[in-house]
ZABAVEX-567477 format. One record per residue (C-alpha): residue in three letters; z negated, x negated, y negated. Coordinates in steps of 0.02 Angstrom, whole numbers, plus 50000, padded with zeros to 5 digits. Each point is the difference from the previous one (the first is absolute). Example, Ala and Ser with C-alpha at 12.3 -4.5 7.8 and 13.67 -1.06 7.14 Angstrom:
<sites>
Ala496104938550225;Ser500334993149828;
</sites>
This chain:
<sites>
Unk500005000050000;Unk499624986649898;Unk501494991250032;Unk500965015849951;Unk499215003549832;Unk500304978449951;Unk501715004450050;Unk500325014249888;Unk499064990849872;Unk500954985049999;Unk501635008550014;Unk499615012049830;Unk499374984949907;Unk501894990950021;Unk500705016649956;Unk499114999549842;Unk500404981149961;Unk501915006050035;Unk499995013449881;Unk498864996149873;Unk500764988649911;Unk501625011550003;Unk498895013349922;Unk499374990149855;Unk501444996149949;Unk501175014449903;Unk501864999850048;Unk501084997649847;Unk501675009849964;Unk501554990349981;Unk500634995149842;Unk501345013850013;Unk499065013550064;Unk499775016549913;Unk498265002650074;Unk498365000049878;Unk498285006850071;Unk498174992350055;Unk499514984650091;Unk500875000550191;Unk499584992250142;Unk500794997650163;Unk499415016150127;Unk498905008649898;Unk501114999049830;Unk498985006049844;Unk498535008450111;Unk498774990349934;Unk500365004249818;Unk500605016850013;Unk498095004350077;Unk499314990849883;Unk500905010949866;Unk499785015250107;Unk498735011349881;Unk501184993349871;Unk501815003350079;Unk500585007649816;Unk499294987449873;Unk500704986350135;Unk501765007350025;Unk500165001749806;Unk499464982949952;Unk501124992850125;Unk501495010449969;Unk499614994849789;Unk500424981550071;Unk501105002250084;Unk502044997249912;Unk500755014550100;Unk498415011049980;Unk500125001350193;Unk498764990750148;Unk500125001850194;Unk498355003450085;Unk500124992450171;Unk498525000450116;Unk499535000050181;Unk499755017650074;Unk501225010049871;Unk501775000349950;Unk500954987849881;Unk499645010949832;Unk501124996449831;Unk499015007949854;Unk501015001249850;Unk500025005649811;Unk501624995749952;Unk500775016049937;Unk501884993250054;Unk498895000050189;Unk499425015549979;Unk501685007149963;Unk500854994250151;Unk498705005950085;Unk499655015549961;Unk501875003849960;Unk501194987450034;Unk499864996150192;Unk498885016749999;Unk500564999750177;Unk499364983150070;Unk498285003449926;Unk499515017150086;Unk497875002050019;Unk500234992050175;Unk499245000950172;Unk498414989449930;Unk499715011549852;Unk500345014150079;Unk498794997650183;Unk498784992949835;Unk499785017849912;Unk500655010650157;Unk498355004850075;Unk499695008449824;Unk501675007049947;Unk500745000650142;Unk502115002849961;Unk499705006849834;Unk501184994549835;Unk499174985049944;Unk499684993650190;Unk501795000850058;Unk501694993750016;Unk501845002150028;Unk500405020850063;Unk498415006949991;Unk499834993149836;Unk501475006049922;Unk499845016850074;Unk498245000949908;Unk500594992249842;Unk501365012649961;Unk498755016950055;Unk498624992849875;Unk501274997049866;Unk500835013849979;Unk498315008150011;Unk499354990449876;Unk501545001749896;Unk499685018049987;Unk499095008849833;Unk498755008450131;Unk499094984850032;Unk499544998049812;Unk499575017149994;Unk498894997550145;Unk499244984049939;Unk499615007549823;Unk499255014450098;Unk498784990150102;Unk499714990349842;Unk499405014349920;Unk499135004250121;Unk498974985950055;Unk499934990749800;Unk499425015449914;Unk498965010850140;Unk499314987150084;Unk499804981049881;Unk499845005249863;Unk498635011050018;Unk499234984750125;Unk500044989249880;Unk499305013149855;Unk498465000750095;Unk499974980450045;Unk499994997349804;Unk498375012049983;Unk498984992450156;Unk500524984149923;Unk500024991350173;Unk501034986050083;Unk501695005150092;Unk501184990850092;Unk501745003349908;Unk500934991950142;Unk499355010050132;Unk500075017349872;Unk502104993349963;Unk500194996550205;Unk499355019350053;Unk501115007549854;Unk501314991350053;Unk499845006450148;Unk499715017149971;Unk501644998449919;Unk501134993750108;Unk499275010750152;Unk500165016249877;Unk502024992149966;Unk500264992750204;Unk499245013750080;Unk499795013649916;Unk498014998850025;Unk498694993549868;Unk498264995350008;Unk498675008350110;Unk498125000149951;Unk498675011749958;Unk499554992049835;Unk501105006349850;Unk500654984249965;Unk500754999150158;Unk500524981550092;Unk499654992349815;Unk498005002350037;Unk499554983950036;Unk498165005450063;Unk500975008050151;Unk500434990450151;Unk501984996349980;Unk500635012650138;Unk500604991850148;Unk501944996849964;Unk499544991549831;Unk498874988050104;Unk501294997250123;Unk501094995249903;Unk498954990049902;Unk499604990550160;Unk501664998950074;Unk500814993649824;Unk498744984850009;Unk499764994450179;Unk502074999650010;Unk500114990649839;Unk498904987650076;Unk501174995450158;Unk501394996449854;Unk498624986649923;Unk499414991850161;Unk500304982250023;Unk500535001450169;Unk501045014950061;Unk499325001950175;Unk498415001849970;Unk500345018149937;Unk501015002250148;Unk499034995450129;Unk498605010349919;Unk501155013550002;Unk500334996250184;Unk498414999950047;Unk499195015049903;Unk498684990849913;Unk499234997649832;Unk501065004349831;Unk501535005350109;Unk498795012950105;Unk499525008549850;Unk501904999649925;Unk500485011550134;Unk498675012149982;Unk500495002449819;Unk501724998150038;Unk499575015850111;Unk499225009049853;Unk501324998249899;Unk501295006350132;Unk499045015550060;Unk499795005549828;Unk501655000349917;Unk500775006450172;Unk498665015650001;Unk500615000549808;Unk501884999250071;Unk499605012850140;Unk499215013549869;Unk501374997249885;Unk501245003950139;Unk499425013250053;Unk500215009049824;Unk501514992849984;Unk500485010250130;Unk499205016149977;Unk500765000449812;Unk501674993750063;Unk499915015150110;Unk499695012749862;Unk501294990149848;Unk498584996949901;Unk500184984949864;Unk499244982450058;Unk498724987949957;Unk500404989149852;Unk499404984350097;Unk500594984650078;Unk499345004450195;Unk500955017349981;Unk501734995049954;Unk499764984750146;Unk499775016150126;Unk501475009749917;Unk501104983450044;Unk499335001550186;Unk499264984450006;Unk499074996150163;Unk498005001049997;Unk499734979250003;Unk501264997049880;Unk499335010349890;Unk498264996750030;Unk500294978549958;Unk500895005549843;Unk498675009749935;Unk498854986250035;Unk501024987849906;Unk500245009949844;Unk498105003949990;Unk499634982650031;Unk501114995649848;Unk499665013149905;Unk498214998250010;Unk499734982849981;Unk501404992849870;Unk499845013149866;Unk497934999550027;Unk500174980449974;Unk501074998249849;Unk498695012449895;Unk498434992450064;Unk500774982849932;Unk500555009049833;Unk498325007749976;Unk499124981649997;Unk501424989949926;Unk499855017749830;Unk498144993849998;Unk500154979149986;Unk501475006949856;Unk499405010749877;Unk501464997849890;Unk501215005750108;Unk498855013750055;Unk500135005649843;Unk501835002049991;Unk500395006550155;Unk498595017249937;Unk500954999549853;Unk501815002650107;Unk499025014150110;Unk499135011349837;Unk501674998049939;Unk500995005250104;Unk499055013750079;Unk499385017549969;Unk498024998249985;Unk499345000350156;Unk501225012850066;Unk500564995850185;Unk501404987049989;Unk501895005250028;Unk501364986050085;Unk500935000949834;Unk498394992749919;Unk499624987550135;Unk501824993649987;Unk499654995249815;Unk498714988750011;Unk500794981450003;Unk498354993349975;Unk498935007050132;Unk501654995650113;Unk499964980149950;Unk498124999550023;Unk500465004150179;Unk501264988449997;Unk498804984549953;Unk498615006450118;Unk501034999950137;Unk500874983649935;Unk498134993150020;Unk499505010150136;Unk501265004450122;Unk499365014250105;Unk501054992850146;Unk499604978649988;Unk501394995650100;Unk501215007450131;Unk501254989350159;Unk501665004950062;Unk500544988550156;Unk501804988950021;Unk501075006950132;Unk501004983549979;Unk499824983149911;Unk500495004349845;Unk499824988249813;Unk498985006349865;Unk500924997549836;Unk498734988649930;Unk500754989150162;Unk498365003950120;Unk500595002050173;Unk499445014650106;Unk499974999050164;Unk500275014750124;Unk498385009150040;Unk499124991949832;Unk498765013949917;Unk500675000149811;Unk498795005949873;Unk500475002149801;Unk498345002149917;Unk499705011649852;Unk498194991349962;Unk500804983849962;Unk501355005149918;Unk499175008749857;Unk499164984049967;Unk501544988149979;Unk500294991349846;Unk501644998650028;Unk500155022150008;Unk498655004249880;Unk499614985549877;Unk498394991949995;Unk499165015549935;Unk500205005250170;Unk498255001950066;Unk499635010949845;Unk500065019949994;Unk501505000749863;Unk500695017650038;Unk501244998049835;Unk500884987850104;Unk500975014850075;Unk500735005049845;Unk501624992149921;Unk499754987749866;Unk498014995449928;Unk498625012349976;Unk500975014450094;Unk501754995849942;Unk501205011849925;Unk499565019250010;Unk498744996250147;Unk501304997550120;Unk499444992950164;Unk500984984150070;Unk501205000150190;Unk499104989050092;Unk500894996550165;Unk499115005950143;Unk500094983150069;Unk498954992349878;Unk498735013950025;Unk500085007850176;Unk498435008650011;Unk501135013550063;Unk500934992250087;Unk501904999549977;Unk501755002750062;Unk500225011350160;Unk498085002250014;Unk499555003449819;Unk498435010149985;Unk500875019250019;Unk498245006649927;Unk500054989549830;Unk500295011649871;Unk498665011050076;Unk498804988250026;Unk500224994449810;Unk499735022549953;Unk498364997550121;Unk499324985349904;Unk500535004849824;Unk499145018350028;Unk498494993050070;Unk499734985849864;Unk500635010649844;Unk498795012250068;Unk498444989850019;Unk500264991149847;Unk500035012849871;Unk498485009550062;Unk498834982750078;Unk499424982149941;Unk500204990150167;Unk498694984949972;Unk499814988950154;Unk498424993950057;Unk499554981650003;Unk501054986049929;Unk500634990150138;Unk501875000650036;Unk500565011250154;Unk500734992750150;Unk501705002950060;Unk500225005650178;Unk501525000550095;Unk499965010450153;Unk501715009950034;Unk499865007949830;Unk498784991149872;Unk498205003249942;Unk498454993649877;Unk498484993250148;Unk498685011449956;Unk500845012049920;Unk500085003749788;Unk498115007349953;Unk500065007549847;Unk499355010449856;Unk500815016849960;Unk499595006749807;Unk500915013549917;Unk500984994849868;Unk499225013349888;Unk498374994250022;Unk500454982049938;
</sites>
């Protein structure tokens, strides 16, 4: 036995004079080679540095990306795929538009987010894809979705927050905006998707934050995190095995992947139902995104992973890009000041809001625009080569490499957004200085700023997501002083849609009583 263990001994300590010298020392690109990224070493590549830099993935890819001439780096490490990260709009372009085709979501992306969402639109390719693509856009193409969104707008805004937040400002207590923005949104998009809103016995509905979240708001909660996590792993397998085996993170995934399944499909199921007992008598339909899926005869899964993904999206995104807005108003009281000036202005009192008053305000619309320039609600997001292909910046891709263009860093490059970049300027969406002739707000190519994405897979719920936000804010603002709590700086979290840690605790006062 002995003799065994002085064997095995002996023969790991020469395996570790072999390789460690290897190890310690980087390998260097050629003279003529097109690649920039960290430190690599032979095997394990840049696994040393990119755990190192794991709490930091953001921060890291940015600073590297700032040095380097192409703004693009390859990530190669041991345990995960060859990954270009890139923001170079010309990349992002050929991409997202120009070989649209050799950069589907891929195999790895997709098996990454399919215990979640399954087939739906934003987790598939090819076919099924396009098939989805062109139901959802004529749908959303349609003046019935706007009508439906203002109505749930209505609904949930001036029934349900604003009276919330009326008696938050007389209690005077503490409340998590975040959280509050997260279970409108919500309540929204369920009221728009399918047809159903928020379900509690309190009057304020899902936005009560002293009521348990009911159980497909914590599912999907759960679900959202734990599979963002497998994307941020430093070693692929590791979620697979656990996967595999049924233990730990990957155990609980699939009980709140159930959750989530059950309760859109009894949702689904209902909806049928009365789908079919109105079809029956010619009645008129549902204005709603889950009834005109049914009228198209969509089968029961598809339908159910589509929902999913436009909840999870809708949710999350629009939820994300106030929350930031609310802090970055408070750290600028100038511009504050301005954009309540645009709203008073250009609305009736405190008369519910109207489209044709939302569309007016420029101001509110390039506040968005710099919060989510800061603060993309989605960090990041990977297509994968179907053949070796050549970035135009000249970085090869190889077949099977995971390419990533990254919204994060690419609202902090010089070279897009001067060096005022990591300020909150929202006038720099305007043409010319301090909000340029007549207010006009500048074309910037979606390349530059793909926070909804672009080309074939542009964001179909933009322009609705933008009436959401607007209605909300404008709302909120005219009525409420929203004063944070405590002085330290949020942190930015990137799960598969963005988020402060800890949420946004804040102060509510009515602006009457100021």
């Amino acid at each position: 036995m002995l003799v065994l263990l002085l064997q095995i001994f002996s023969t790991g300590f020469l395996l570790v004079s072999f390789f460690l010298p290897l190890l310690q020392k980087p390998l260097k690109p050629s003279s003529h080679s097109h690649v920039h990224g960290p430190p690599s070493y032979p095997i394990i590549g840049c696994l040393i540095s990119f755990y190192r830099n794991r709490t930091r993935l953001l921060d890291w890819y940015t600073d590297l990306l700032s040095h380097s001439p192409v703004q693009t780096i390859v990530v190669d490490r041991f345990g995960a795929r060859r990954t270009v990260v890139t923001a170079n709009p010309a990349n992002v372009e050929y991409i997202l538009k120009t070989r649209f085709q050799n950069f589907p979501k891929g195999k790895p992306f997709t098996e990454l987010l399919g215990d979640f969402l399954g087939g739906g639109i934003f987790n598939s390719d090819g076919d099924l894809w396009r098939t989805q693509r062109k139901l959802a856009s004529h749908e959303f193409s349609t003046n019935s979705v706007r009508e439906c969104v203002m109505r749930a707008l209505e609904e949930a805004v001036g029934k349900r927050l604003i009276p919330l937040l009326e008696s938050i400002a007389v209690s005077k207590e503490i409340v998590d905006l975040q959280e509050l923005l997260k279970r409108l949104a919500f309540d929204i998009v369920c009221q728009v998707s399918l047809g159903t809103g928020s379900d509690s016995g309190s009057g304020f509905g899902l936005l009560d934050l002293s009521a348990d979240p009911p159980p497909l708001l914590k599912a999907f909660d759960g679900a959202s995190e734990i599979t963002a996590k497998r994307a941020a792993a430093p070693i692929f397998a590791v979620w697979k095995l656990k996967r595999a085996l049924n233990i730990g993170s990957e155990r609980q995934l699939k009980k709140w992947v159930a959750v989530v399944q059950s309760s859109v499909t009894d949702i689904i199921q209902e909806k049928r139902k009365k789908f079919l007992e109105v079809s029956k008598r010619g009645d008129c339909s549902e204005s709603n995104l889950l009834w005109r899926l049914l009228a198209a005869g969509q089968e029961e899964e598809e339908v159910r992973d589509m929902m999913i993904s436009f909840i999870m999206a809708g949710r999350d995104t629009t939820s994300a890009a106030m929350t930031w807005l609310f802090w970055l108003l408070s750290c600028n009281l100038n511009v504050k000041e301005e954009l309540l000036r645009e709203i008073n202005s250009v609305s009736d009192g405190l008369r519910p809001l109207n489209y044709e008053v939302l569309k007016k305000m420029d101001f509110l619309k390039a506040c968005l625009y710099e919060s989510m320039r800061l603060y993309p609600p989605v960090a990041w997001d990977s297509k994968h080569a179907e053949h070796d292909d050549v970035l135009p910046d000249g970085t090869r891709v190889w077949n099977g490499d995971r390419v990533t263009y990254f919204p994060y860093g690419m609202g902090r490059m010089e070279g897009l957004w001067g060096k005022d970049r990591f300020e909150f300027k929202p006038e720099r969406w305007f043409v010319g200085p301090d909000r340029g002739e007549e207010g006009l707000l500048k074309s910037v190519s979606p390349y530059a700023f793909p926070v909804f994405q672009a080309g074939p897979r542009v964001c179909l719920g933009k322009e609705m997501s933008f009436v959401q936000m607007k209605y909300v804010v404008s709302s909120v603002l005219r009525r409420f002083e929203i004063v944070p709590v405590g002085s330290d700086p949020p942190v930015f979290v990137p799960l598969l849609t963005a988020h402060m840690a800890g949420g946004l605790n804040v102060m509510v006062r009515r602006r009457s009583d100021l």
